[in-house]
N, C-alpha and C positions, 0 to 999 in steps of 0.2 A: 288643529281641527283635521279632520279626516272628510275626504269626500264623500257626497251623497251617492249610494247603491247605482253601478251603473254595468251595462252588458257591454261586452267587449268582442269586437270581428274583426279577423285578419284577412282579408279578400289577398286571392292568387291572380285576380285580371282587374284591369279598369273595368269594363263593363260590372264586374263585381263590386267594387268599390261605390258607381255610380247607382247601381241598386238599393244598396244600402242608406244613402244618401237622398235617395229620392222618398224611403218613405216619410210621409209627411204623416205620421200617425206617432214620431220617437222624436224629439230634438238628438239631433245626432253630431256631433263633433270629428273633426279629422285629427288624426293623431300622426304627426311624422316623429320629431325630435322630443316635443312635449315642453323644450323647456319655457316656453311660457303655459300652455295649458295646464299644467300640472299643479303649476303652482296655485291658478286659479281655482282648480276642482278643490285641491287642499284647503281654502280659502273660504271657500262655496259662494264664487263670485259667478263660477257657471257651475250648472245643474247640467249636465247633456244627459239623457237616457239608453245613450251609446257611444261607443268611441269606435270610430274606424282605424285602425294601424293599415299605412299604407304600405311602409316599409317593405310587405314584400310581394309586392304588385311590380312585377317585370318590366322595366325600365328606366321605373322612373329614381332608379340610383348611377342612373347614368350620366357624365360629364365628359363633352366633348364640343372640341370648336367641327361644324360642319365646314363646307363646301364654299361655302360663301365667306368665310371667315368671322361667324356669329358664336360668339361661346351660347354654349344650351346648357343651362342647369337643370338637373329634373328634379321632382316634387322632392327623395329622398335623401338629396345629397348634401353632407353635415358641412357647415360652415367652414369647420377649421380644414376640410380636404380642401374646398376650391383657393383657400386664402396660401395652400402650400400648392397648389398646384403652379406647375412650372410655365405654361402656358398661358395661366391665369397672371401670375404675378408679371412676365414679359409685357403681355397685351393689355391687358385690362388690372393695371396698381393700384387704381383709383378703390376698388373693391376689394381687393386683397388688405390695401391701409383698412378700408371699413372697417372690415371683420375683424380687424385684431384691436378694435376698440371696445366691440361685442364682450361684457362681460368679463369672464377667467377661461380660461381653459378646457375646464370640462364643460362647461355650458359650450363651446365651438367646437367642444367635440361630438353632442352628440344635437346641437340644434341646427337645422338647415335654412339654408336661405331662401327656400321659399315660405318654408312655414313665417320667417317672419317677416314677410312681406305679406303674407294672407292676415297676419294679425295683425299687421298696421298699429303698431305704439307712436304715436308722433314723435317721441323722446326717444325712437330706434335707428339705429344706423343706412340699415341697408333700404327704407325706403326712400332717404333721400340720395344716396347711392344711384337705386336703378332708376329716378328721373334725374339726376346728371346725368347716366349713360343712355339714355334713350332706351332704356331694356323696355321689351314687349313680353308681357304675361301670356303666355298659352293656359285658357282653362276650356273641360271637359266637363259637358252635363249629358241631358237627357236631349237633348235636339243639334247636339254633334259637338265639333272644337271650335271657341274661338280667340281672337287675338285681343288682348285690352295694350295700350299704350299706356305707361308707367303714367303720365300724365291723368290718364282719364280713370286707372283703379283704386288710388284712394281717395274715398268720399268721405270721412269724416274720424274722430277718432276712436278706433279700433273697426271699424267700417271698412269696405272696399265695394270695388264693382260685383263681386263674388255672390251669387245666387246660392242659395240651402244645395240647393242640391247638384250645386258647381264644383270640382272643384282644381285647383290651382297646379297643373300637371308639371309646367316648363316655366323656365324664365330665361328669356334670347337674351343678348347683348349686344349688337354691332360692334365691329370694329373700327376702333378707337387711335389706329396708330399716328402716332407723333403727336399727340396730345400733351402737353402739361397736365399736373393731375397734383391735387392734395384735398385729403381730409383733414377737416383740424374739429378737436370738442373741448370741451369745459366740464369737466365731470370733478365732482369734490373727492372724490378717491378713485383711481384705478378700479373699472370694470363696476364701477355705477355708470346708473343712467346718465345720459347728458343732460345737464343744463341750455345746454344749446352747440349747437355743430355745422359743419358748414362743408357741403363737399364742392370745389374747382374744377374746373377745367377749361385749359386756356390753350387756342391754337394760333402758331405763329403765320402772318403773312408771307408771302412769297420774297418781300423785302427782307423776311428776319426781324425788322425793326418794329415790328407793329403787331397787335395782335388781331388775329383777320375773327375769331368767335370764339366768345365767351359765356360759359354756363356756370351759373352761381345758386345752390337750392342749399337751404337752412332747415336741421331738424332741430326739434323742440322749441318751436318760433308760433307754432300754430298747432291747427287741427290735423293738419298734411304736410308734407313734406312744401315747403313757400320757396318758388322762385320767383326771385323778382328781374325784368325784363332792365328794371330802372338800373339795375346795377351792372347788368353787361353790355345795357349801351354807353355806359360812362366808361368799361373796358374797352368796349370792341372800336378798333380804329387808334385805340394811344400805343404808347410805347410801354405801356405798361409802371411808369414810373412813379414819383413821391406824387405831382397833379393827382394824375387818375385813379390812384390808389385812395386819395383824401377824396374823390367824388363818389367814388364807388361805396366806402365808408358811409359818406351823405346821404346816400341813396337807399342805403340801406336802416341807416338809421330811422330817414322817412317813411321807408316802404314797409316796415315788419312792424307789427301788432300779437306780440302773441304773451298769453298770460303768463299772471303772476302767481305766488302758490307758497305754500308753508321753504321749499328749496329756496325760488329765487321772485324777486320782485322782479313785473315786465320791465321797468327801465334797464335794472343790470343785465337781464337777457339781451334786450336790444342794444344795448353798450358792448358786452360781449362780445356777443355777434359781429360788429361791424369791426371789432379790434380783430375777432378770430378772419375775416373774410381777408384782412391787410395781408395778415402773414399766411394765409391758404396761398391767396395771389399771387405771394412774391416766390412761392414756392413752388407756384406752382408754372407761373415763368421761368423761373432756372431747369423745368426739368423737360421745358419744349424741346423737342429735337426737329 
């Protein structure tokens, strides 16, 4: 199939961008990387009556850690730079593993990590990513900038906090140092969707022996990226060993509810899940500094 007739604008400013976006007379779509949108217009799962290309609105291809020690990604920047970024992969690995779970190749090359965090796949990587890393979304409308907490921007799925005529500039990350970190998925071939995923991160106590906080969030479990609280209090405080490892497991096993489907029945998803979270854990304790 071939997409339905659509007008196409390249805006040279935000304020340009946001104009376009604001008329409430076009359904208008944002276009950075495309590789998910594209395939839907092909599809004609969306109809938009315009596409905005943001790509070459001035700054938002920019990638750099600020002053504070916050990585900034901006709206245009392709996946597979920040995943080879040197900086990225030192500070923040946890997201660099994501991305290289992202599909093949040319889709990280030419799709950004904000666009797919504005598109919210619950079966995607990076939006259970930036709620392990505590990433805050900067989005730009018509009544100024503001900040969402990875927590509070996916509302459902393919959903977000994102207003029509918002749209998704930045994505921060704080710094993360001396964290253990691992993404683990279940995907039935290399560069398919996950079946289910699970991003870690485990920080040592001042003892070494213990781990003093634990963040545990599962994609393809639900409608949003699911953390469950149950499973980092059965980490947070052990040694991280075989006990707390089979509680955390329990925990999870109890806590995730997410469907089932032609791919995979909810029980093996939740079975999955709580096998992949064993080996995220232990991996992601070996790599505490």
């Amino acid at each position: 199939m071939k997409p339905t007739p659509f007008d196409y604008s390249a805006p040279r400013s935000l304020p340009e961008a946001l104009a376009l976006l604001a008329d409430e007379e076009r359904e208008t779509k944002v276009l950075a990387g495309g590789q998910s949108l594209i395939p839907m217009l092909s599809m004609r799962l969306a109809r938009p009556e315009r596409l905005v290309d943001i790509t070459r609105v001035p700054g938002l291809d920019r990638l750099h850690v600020d002053a504070s020690g916050a990585l900034r990604i901006g709206a245009a920047v392709r996946q597979a730079r920040v995943a080879a970024d040197p900086a990225v992969r030192e500070g923040w690995p946890l997201l660099a593993a994501a991305i290289s779970h992202i599909g093949h190749p040319p889709i990280r090359h030419r799709g950004t990590v904000c666009g797919s965090l504005a598109h919210h796949d619950p079966a995607a990587e990076l939006p259970s990513a930036a709620l392990a890393l505590d990433a805050r979304l900067v989005v730009a409308g018509p009544g100024g900038t503001r900040t969402v907490d990875a927590a509070d921007f996916f509302v459902a799925t393919f959903q977000t906090a994102l207003e029509p005529d918002e749209l998704l500039t930045e994505t921060v990350i704080p710094p993360r140092a001396g964290d253990g970190w691992a993404f683990e998925e279940l995907a039935r071939r290399h560069g398919d969707f996950a079946t289910v995923g699970v991003a870690v991160t485990l920080r040592r106590a001042p003892d070494r022996r213990t781990v003093a906080a634990a963040r545990a969030v599962f994609c393809g479990a639900g409608p949003v990226p699911v953390r469950l609280p149950a499973v980092e209090n059965a980490l947070t405080g052990s040694d991280a060993g075989a006990a707390a490892l089979d509680a955390a497991a329990s925990a999870a096993l109890a806590g995730l509810d997410p469907a089932g489907d032609v791919h995979a029945t909810a029980a093996y998803r939740r079975e999955a899940a709580a096998h992949l979270l064993v080996r995220a854990c232990t991996h992601a304790w070996e790599r505490c500094s």
